[in-house]
Every structure is written in structure tokens, then in C-alpha cells.
mmCIF file of the N, C-alpha and C atoms, coordinates in Angstrom:
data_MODEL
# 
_entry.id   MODEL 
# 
loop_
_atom_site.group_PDB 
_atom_site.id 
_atom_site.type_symbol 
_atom_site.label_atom_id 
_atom_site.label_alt_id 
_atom_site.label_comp_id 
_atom_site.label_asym_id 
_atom_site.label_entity_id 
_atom_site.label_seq_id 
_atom_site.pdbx_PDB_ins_code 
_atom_site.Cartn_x 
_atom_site.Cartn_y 
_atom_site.Cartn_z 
_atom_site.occupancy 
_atom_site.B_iso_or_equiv 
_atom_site.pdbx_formal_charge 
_atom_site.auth_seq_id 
_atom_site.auth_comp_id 
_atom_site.auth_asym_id 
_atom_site.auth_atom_id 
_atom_site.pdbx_PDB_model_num 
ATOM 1   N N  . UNK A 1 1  ? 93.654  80.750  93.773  1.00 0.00 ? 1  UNK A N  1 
ATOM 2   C CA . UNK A 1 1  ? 92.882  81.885  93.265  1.00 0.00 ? 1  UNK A CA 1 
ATOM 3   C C  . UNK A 1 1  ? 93.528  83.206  93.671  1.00 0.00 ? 1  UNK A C  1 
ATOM 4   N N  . UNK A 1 2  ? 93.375  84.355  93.036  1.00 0.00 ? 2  UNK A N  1 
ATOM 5   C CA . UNK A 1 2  ? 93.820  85.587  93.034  1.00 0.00 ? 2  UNK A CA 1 
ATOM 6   C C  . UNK A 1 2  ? 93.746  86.086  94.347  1.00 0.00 ? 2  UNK A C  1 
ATOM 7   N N  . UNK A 1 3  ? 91.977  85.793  94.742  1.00 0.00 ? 3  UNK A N  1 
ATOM 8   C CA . UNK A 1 3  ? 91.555  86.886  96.028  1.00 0.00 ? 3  UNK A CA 1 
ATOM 9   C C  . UNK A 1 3  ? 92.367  86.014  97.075  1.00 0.00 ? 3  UNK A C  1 
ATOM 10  N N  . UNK A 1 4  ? 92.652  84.643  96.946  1.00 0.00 ? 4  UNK A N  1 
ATOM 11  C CA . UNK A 1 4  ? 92.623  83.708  98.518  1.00 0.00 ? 4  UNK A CA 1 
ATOM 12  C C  . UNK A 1 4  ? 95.056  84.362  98.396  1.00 0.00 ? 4  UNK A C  1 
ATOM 13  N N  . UNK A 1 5  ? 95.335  84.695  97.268  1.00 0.00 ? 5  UNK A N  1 
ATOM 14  C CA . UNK A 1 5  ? 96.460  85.317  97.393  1.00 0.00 ? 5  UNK A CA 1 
ATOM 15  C C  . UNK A 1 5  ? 97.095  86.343  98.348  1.00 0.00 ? 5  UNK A C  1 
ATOM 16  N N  . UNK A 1 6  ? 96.006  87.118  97.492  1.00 0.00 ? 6  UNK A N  1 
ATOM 17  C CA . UNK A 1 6  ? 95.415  88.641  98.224  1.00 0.00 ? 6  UNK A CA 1 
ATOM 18  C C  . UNK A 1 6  ? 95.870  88.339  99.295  1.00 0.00 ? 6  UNK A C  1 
ATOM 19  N N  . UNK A 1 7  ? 94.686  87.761  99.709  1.00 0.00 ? 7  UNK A N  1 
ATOM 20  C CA . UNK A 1 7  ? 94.413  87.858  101.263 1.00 0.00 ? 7  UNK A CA 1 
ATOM 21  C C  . UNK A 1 7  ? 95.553  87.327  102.024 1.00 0.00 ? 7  UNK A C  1 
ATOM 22  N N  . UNK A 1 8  ? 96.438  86.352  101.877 1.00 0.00 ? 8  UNK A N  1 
ATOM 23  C CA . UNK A 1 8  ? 97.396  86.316  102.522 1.00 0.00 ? 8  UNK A CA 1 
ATOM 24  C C  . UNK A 1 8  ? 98.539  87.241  102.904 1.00 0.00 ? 8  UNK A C  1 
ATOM 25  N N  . UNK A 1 9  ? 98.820  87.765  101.263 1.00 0.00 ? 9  UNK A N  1 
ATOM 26  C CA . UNK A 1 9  ? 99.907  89.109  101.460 1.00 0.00 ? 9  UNK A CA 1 
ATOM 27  C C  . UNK A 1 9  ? 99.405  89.851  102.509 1.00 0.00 ? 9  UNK A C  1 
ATOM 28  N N  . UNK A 1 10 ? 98.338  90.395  102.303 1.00 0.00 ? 10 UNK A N  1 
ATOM 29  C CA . UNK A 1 10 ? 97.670  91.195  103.108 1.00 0.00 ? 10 UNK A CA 1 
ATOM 30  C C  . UNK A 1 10 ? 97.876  91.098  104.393 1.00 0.00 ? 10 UNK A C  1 
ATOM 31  N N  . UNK A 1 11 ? 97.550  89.652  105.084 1.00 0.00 ? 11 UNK A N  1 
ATOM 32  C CA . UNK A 1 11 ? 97.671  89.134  106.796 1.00 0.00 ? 11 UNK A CA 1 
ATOM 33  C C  . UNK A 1 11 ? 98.771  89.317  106.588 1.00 0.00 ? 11 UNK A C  1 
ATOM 34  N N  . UNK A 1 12 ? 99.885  88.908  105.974 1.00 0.00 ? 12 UNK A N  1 
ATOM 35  C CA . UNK A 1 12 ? 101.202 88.847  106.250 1.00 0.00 ? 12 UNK A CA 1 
ATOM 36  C C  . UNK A 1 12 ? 101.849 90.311  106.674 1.00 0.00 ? 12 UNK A C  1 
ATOM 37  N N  . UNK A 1 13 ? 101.753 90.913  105.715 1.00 0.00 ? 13 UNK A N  1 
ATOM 38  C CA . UNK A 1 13 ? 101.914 92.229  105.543 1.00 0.00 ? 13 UNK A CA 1 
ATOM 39  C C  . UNK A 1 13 ? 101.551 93.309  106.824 1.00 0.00 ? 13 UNK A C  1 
ATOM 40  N N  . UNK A 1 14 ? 100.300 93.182  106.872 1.00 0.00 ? 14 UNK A N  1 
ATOM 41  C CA . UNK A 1 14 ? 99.592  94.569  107.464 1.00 0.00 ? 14 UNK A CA 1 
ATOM 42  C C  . UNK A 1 14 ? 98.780  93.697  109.017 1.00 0.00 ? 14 UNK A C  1 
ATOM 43  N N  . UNK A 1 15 ? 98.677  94.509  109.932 1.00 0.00 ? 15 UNK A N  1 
ATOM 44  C CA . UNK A 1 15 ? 97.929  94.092  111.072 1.00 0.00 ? 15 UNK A CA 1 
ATOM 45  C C  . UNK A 1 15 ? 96.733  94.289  111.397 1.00 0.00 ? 15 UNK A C  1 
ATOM 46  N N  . UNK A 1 16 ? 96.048  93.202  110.402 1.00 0.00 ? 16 UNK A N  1 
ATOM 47  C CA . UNK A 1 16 ? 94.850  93.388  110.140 1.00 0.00 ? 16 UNK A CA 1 
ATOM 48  C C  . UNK A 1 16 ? 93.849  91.905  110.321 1.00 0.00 ? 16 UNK A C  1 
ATOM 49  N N  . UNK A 1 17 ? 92.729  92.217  110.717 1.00 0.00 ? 17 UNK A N  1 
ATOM 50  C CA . UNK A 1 17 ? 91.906  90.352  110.822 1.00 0.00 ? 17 UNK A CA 1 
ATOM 51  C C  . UNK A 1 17 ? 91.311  89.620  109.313 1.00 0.00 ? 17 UNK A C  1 
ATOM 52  N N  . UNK A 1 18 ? 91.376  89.127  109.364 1.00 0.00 ? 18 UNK A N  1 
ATOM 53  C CA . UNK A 1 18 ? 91.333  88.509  107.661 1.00 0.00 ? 18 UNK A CA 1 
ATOM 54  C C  . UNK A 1 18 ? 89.605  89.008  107.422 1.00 0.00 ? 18 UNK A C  1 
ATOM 55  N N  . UNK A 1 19 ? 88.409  89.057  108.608 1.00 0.00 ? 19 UNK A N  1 
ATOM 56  C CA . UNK A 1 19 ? 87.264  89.844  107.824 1.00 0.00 ? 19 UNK A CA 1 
ATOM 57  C C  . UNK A 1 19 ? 87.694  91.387  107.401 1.00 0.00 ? 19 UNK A C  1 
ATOM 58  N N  . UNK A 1 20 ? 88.778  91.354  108.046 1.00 0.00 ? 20 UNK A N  1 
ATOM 59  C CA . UNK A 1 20 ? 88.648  92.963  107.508 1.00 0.00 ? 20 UNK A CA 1 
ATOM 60  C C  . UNK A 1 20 ? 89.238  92.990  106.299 1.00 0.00 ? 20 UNK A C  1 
ATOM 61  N N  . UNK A 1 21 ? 89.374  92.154  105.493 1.00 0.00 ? 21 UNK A N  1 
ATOM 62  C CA . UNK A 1 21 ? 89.737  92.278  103.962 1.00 0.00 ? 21 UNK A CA 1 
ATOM 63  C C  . UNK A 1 21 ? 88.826  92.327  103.275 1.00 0.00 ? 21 UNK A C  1 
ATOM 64  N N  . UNK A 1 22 ? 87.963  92.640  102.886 1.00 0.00 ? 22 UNK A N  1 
ATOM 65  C CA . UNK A 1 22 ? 87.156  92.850  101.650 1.00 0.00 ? 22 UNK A CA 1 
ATOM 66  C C  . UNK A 1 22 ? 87.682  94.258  100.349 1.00 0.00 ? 22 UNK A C  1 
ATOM 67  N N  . UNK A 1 23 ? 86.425  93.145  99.470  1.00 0.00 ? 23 UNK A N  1 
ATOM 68  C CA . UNK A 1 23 ? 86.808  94.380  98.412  1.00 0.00 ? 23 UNK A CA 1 
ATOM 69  C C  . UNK A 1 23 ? 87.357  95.847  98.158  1.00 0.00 ? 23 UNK A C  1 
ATOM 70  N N  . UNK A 1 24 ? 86.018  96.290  99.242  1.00 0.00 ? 24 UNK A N  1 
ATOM 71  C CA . UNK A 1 24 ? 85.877  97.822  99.186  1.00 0.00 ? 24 UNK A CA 1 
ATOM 72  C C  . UNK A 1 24 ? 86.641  98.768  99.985  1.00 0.00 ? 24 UNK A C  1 
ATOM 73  N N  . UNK A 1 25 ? 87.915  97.596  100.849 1.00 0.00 ? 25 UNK A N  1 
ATOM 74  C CA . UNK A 1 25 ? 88.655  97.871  101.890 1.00 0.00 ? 25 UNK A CA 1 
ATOM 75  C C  . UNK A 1 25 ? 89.807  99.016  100.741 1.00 0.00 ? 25 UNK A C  1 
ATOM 76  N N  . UNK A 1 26 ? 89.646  100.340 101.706 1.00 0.00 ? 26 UNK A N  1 
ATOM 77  C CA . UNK A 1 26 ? 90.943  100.856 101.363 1.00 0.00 ? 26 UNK A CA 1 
ATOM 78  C C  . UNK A 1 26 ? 92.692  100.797 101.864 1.00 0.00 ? 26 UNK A C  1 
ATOM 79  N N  . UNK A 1 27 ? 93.312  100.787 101.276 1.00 0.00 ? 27 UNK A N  1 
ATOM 80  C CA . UNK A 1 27 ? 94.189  100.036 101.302 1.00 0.00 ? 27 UNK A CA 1 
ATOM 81  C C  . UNK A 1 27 ? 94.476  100.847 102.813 1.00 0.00 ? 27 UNK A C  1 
ATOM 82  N N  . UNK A 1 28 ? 94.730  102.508 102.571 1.00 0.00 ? 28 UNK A N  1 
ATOM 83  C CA . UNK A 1 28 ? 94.906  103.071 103.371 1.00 0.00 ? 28 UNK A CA 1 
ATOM 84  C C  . UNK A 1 28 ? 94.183  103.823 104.950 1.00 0.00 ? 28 UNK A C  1 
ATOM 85  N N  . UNK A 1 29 ? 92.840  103.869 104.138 1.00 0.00 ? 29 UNK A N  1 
ATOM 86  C CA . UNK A 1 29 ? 91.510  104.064 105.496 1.00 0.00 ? 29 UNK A CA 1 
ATOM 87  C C  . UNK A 1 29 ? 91.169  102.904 106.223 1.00 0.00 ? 29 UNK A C  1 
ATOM 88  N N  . UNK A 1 30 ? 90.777  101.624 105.771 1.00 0.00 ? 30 UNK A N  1 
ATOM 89  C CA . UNK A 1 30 ? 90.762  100.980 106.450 1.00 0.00 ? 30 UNK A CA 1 
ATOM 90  C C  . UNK A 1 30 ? 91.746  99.830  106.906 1.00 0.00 ? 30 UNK A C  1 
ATOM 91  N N  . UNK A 1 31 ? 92.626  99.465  105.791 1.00 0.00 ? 31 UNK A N  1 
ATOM 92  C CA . UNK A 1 31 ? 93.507  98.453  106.448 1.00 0.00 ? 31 UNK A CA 1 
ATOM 93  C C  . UNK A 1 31 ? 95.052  99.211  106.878 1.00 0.00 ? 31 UNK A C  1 
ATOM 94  N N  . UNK A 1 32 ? 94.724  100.629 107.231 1.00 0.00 ? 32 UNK A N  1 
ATOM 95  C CA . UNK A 1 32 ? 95.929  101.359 107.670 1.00 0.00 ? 32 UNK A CA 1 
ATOM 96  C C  . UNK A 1 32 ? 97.503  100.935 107.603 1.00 0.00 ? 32 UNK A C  1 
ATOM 97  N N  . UNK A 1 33 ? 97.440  100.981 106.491 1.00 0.00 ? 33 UNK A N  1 
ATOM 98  C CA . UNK A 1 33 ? 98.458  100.617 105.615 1.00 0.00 ? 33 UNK A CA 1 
ATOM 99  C C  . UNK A 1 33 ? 99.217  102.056 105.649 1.00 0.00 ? 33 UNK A C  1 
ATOM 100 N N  . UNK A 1 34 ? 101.006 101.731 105.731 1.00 0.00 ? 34 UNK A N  1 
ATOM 101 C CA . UNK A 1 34 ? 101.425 103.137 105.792 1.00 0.00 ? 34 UNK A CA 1 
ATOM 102 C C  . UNK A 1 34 ? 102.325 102.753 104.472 1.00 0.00 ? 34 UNK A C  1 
ATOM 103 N N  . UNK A 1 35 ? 103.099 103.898 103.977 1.00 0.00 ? 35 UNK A N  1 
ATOM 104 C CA . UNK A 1 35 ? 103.586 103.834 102.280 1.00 0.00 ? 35 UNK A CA 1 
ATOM 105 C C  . UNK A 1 35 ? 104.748 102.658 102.310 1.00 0.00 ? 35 UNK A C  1 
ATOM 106 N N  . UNK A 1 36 ? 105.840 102.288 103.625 1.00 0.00 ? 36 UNK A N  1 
ATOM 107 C CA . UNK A 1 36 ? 106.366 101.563 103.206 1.00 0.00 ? 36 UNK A CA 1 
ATOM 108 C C  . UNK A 1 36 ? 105.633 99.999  103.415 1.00 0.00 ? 36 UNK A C  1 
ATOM 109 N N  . UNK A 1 37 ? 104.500 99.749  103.750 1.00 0.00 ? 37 UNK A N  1 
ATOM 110 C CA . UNK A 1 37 ? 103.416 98.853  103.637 1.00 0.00 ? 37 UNK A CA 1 
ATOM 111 C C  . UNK A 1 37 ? 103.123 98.311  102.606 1.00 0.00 ? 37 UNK A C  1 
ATOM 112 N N  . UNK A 1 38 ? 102.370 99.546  101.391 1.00 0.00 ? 38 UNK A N  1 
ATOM 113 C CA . UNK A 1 38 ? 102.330 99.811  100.404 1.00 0.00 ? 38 UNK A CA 1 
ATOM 114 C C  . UNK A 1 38 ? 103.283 99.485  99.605  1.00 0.00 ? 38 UNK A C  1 
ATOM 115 N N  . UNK A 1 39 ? 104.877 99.318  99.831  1.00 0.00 ? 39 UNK A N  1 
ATOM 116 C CA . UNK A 1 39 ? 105.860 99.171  98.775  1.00 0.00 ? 39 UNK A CA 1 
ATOM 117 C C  . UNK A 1 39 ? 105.942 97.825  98.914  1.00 0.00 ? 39 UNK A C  1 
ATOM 118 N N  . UNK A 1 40 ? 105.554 97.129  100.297 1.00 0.00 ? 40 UNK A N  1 
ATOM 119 C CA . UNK A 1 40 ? 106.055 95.232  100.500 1.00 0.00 ? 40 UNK A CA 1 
ATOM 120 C C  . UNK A 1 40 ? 104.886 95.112  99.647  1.00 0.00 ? 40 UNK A C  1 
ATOM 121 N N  . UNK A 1 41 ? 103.910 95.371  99.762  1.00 0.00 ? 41 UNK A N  1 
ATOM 122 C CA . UNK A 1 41 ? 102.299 94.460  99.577  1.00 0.00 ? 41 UNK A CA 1 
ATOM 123 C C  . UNK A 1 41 ? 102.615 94.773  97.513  1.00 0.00 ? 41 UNK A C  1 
ATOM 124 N N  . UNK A 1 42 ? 103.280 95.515  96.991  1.00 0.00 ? 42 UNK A N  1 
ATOM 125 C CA . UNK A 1 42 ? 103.407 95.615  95.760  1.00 0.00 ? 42 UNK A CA 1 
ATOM 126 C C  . UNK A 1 42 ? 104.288 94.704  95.106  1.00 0.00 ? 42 UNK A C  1 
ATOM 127 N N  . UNK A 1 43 ? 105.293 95.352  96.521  1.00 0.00 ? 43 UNK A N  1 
ATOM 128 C CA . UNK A 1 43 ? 106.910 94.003  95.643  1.00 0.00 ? 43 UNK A CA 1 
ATOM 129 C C  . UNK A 1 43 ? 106.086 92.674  95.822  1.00 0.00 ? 43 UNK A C  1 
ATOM 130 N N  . UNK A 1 44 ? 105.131 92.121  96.579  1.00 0.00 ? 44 UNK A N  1 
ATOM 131 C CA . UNK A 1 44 ? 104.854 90.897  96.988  1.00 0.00 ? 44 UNK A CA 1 
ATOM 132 C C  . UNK A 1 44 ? 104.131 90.302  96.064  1.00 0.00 ? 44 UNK A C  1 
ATOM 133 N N  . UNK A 1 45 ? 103.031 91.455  95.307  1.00 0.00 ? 45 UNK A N  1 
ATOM 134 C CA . UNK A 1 45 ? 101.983 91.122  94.405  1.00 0.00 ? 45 UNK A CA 1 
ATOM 135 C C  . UNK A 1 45 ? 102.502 90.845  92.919  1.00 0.00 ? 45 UNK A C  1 
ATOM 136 N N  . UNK A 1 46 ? 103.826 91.577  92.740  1.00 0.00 ? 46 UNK A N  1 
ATOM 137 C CA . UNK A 1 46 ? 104.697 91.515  91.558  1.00 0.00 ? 46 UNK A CA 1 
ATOM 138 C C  . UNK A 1 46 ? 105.626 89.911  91.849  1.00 0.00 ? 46 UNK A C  1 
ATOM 139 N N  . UNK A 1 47 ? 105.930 89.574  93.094  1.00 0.00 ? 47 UNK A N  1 
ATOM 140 C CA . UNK A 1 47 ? 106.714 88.327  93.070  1.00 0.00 ? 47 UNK A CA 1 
ATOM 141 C C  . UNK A 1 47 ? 105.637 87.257  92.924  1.00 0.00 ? 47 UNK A C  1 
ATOM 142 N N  . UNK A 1 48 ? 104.401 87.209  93.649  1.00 0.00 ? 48 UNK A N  1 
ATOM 143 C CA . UNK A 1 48 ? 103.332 86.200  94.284  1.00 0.00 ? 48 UNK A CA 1 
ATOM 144 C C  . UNK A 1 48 ? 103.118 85.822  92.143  1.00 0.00 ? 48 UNK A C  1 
ATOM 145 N N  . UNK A 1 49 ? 102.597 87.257  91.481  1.00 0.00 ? 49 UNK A N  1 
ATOM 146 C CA . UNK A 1 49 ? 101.943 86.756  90.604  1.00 0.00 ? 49 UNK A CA 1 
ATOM 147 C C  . UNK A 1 49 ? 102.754 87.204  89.507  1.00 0.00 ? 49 UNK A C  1 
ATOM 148 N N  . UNK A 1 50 ? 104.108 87.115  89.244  1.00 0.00 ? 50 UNK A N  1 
ATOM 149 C CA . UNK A 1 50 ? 104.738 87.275  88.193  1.00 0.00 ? 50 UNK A CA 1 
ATOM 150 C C  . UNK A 1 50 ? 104.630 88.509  87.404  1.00 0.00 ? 50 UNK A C  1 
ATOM 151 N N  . UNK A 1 51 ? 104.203 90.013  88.096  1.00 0.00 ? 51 UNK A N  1 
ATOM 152 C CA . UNK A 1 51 ? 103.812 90.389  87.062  1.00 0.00 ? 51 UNK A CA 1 
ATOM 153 C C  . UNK A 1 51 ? 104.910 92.277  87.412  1.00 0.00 ? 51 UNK A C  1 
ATOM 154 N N  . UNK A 1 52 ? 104.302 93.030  86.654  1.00 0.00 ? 52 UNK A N  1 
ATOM 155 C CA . UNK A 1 52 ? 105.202 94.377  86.258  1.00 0.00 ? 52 UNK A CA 1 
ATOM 156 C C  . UNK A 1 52 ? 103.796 94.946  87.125  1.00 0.00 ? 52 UNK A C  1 
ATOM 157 N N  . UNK A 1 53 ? 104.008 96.082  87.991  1.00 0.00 ? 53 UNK A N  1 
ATOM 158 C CA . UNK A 1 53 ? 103.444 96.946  88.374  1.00 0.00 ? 53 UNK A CA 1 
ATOM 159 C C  . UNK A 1 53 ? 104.223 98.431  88.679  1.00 0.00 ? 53 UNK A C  1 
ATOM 160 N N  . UNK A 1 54 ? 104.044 99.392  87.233  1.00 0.00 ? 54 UNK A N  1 
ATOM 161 C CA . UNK A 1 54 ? 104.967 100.421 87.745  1.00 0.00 ? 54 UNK A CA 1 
ATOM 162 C C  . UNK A 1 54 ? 103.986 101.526 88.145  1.00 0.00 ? 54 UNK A C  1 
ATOM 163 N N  . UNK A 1 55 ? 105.111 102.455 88.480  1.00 0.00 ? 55 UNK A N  1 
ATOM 164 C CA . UNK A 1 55 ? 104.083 104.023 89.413  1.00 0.00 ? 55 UNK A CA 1 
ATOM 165 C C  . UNK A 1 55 ? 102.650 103.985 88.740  1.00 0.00 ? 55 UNK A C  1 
ATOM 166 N N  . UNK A 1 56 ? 102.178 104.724 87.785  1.00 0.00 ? 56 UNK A N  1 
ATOM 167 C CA . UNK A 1 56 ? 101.069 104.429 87.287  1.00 0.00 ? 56 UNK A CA 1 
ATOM 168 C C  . UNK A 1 56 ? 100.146 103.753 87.923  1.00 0.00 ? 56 UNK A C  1 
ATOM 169 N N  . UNK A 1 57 ? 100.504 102.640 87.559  1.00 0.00 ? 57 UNK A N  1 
ATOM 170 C CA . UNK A 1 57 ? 99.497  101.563 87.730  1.00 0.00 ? 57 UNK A CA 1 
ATOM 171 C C  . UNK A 1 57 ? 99.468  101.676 89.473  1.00 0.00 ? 57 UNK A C  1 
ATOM 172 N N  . UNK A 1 58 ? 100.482 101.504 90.260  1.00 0.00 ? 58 UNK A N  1 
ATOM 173 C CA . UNK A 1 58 ? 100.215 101.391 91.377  1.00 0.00 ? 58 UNK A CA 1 
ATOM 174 C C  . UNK A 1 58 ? 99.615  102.716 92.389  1.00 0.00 ? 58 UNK A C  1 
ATOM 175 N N  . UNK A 1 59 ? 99.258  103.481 91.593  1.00 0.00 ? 59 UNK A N  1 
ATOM 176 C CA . UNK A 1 59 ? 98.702  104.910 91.926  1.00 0.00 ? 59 UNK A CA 1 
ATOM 177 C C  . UNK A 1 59 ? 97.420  104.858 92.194  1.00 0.00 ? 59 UNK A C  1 
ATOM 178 N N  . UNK A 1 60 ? 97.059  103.925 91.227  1.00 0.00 ? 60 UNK A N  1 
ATOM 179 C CA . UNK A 1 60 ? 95.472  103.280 91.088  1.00 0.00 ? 60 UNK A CA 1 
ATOM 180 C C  . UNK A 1 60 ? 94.987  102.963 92.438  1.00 0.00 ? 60 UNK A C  1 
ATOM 181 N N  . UNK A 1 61 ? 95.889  102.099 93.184  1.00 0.00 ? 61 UNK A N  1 
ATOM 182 C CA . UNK A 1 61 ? 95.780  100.688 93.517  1.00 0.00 ? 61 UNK A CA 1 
ATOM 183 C C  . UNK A 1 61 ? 95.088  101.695 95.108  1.00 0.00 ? 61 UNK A C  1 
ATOM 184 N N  . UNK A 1 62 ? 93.765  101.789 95.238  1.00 0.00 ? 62 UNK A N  1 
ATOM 185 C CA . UNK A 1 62 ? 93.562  102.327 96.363  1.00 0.00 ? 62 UNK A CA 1 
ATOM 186 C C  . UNK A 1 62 ? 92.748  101.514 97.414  1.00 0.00 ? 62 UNK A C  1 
ATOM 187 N N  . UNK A 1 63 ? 91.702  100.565 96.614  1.00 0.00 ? 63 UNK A N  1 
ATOM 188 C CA . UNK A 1 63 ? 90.841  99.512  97.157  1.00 0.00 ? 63 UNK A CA 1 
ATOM 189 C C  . UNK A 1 63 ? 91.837  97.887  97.192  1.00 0.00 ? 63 UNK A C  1 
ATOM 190 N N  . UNK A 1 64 ? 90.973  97.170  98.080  1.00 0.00 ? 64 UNK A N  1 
ATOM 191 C CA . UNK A 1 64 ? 91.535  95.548  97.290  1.00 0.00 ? 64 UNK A CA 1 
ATOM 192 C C  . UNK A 1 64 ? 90.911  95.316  96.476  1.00 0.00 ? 64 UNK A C  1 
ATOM 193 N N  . UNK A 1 65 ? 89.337  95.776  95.828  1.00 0.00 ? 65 UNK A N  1 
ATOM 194 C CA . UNK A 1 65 ? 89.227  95.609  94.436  1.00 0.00 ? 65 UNK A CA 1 
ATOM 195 C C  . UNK A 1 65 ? 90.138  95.950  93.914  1.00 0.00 ? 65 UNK A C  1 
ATOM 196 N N  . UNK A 1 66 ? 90.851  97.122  93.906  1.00 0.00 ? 66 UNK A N  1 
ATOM 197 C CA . UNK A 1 66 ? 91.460  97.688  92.453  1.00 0.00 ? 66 UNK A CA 1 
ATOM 198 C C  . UNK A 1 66 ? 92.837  96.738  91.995  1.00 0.00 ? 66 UNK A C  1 
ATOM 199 N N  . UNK A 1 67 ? 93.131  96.374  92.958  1.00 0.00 ? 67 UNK A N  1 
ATOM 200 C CA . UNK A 1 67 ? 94.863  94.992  93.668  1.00 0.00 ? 67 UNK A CA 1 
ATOM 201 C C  . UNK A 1 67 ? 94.379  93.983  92.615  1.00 0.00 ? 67 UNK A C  1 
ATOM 202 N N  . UNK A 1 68 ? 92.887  93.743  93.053  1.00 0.00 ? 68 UNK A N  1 
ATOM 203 C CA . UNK A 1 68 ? 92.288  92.207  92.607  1.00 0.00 ? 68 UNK A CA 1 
ATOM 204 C C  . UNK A 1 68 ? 91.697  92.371  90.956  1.00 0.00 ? 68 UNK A C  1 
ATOM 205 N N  . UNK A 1 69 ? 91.264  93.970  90.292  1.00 0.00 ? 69 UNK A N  1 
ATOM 206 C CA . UNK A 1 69 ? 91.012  93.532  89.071  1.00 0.00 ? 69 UNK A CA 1 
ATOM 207 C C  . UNK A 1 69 ? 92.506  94.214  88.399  1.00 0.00 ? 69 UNK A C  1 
ATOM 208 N N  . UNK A 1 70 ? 93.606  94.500  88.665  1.00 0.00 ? 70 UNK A N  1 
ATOM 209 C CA . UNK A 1 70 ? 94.217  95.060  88.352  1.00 0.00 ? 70 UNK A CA 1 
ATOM 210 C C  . UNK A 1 70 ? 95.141  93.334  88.176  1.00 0.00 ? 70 UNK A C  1 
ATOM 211 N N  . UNK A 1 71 ? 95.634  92.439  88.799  1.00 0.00 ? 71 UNK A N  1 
ATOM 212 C CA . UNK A 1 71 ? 95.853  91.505  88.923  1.00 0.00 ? 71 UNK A CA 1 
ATOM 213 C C  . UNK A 1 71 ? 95.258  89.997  88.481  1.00 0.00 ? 71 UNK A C  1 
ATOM 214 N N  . UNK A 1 72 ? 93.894  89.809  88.390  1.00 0.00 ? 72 UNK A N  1 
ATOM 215 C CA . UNK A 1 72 ? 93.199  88.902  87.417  1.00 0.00 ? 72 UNK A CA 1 
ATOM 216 C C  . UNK A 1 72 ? 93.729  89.579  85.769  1.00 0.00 ? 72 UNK A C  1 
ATOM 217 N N  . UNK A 1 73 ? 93.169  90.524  86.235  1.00 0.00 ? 73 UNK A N  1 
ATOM 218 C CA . UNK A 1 73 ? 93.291  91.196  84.326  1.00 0.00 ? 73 UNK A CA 1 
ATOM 219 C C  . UNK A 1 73 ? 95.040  90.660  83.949  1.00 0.00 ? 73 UNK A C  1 
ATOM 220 N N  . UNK A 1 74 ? 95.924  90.906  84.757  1.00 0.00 ? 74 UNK A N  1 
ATOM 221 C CA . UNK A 1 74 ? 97.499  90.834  84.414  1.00 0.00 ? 74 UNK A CA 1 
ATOM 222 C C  . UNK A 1 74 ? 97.389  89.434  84.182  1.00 0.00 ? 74 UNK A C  1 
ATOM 223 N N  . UNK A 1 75 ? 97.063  88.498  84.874  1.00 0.00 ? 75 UNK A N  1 
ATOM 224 C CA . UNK A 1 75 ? 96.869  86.733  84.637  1.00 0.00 ? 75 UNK A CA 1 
ATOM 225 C C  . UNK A 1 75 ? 96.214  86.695  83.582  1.00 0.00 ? 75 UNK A C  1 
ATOM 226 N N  . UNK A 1 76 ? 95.024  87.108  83.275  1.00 0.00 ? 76 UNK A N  1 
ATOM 227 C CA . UNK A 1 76 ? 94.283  86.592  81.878  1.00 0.00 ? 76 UNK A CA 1 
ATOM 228 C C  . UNK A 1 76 ? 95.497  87.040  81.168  1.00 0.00 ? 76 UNK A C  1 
ATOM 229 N N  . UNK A 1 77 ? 95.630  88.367  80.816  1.00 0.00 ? 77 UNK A N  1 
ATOM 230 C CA . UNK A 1 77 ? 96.736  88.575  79.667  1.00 0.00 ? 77 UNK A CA 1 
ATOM 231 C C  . UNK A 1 77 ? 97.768  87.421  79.381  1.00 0.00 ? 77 UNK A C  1 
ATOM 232 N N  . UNK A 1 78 ? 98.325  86.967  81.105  1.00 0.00 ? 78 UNK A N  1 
ATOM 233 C CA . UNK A 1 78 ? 99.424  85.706  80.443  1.00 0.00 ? 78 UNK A CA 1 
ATOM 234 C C  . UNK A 1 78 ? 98.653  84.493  80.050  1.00 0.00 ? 78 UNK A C  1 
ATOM 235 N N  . UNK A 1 79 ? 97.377  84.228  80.311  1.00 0.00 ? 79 UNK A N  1 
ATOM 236 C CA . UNK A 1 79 ? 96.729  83.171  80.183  1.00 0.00 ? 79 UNK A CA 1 
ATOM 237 C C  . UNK A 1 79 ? 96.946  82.081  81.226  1.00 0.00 ? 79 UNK A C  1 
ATOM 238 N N  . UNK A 1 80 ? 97.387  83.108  82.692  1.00 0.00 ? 80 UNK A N  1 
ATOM 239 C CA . UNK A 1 80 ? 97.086  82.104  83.742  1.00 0.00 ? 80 UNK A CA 1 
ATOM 240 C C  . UNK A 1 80 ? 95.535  82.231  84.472  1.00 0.00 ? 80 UNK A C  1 
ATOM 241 N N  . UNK A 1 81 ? 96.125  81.368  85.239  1.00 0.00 ? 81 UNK A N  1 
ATOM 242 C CA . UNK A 1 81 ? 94.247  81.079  86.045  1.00 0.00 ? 81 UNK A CA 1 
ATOM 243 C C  . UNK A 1 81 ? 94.399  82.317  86.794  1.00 0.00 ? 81 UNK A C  1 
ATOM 244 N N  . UNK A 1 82 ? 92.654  82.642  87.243  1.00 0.00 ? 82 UNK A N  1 
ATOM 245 C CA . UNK A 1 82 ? 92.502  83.596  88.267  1.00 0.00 ? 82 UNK A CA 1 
ATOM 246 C C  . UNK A 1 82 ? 91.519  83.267  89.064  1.00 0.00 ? 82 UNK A C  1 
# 
């Protein structure tokens, strides 16, 4: 599944306890994420799930909601699972 993805990049990535991942977590207030953080956890989300994330889009990306509907939505489009 998408979120149980997430959540790994995330531990991997950032030094953080896996409750502290939720939705409403900002990428930057709460899971203190610094920009070159921000550039692994993107390249990772583009390798993990096959997909294109350019400036734009990753401008968005401020919650782990926004990671997680920004990323289901990219899977439905290919018609993978989420």
C-alpha cells in the first residue's frame, strides 16, 4: 500500500518515530525535514513508485497527506494498486 511505503521512506530518510507520521504531519514543522531531506524523500517517492514529480508538483508537497494523495492519484492514473 501507498501509506505503509510512505512510511518507510520516511523512517529511512528523516529521524523521526514511525507515530510521528501521520497525515497532517508537515513535512517540515513537524517531521523537521531540512531541503536536502526533501530532495532524498522525492528522488525516493519517484523511484519507490515509478512516477515524475517535477518543481510544481513538489511545491505542493507540504503535509504527508499531500505525498499520499499526490501519489495514489499518480498510481490510479497508471492503473496500479494503492
Amino acid at each position: 500500500m501507498v501509506e505503509d511505503k510512505v512510511k518507510e521512506i520516511l523512517l529511512e530518510i528523516l529521524d523521526v518515530k514511525e507515530e510521528e507520521i501521520v497525515p497532517q504531519a508537515s513535512f517540515i514543522d513537524d517531521l523537521h525535514a531540512t531541503s536536502i531531506d526533501l530532495v532524498e524523500i522525492l528522488t525516493a517517492f519517484q523511484n519507490t513508485f515509478n512516477v515524475e514529480i517535477n518543481d510544481a508538483q513538489a511545491s505542493k508537497f507540504k503535509t504527508v497527506q499531500d505525498a499520499l494523495d499526490f501519489l495514489k492519484a499518480a498510481m490510479d492514473q497508471k492503473g496500479g494498486v494503492s
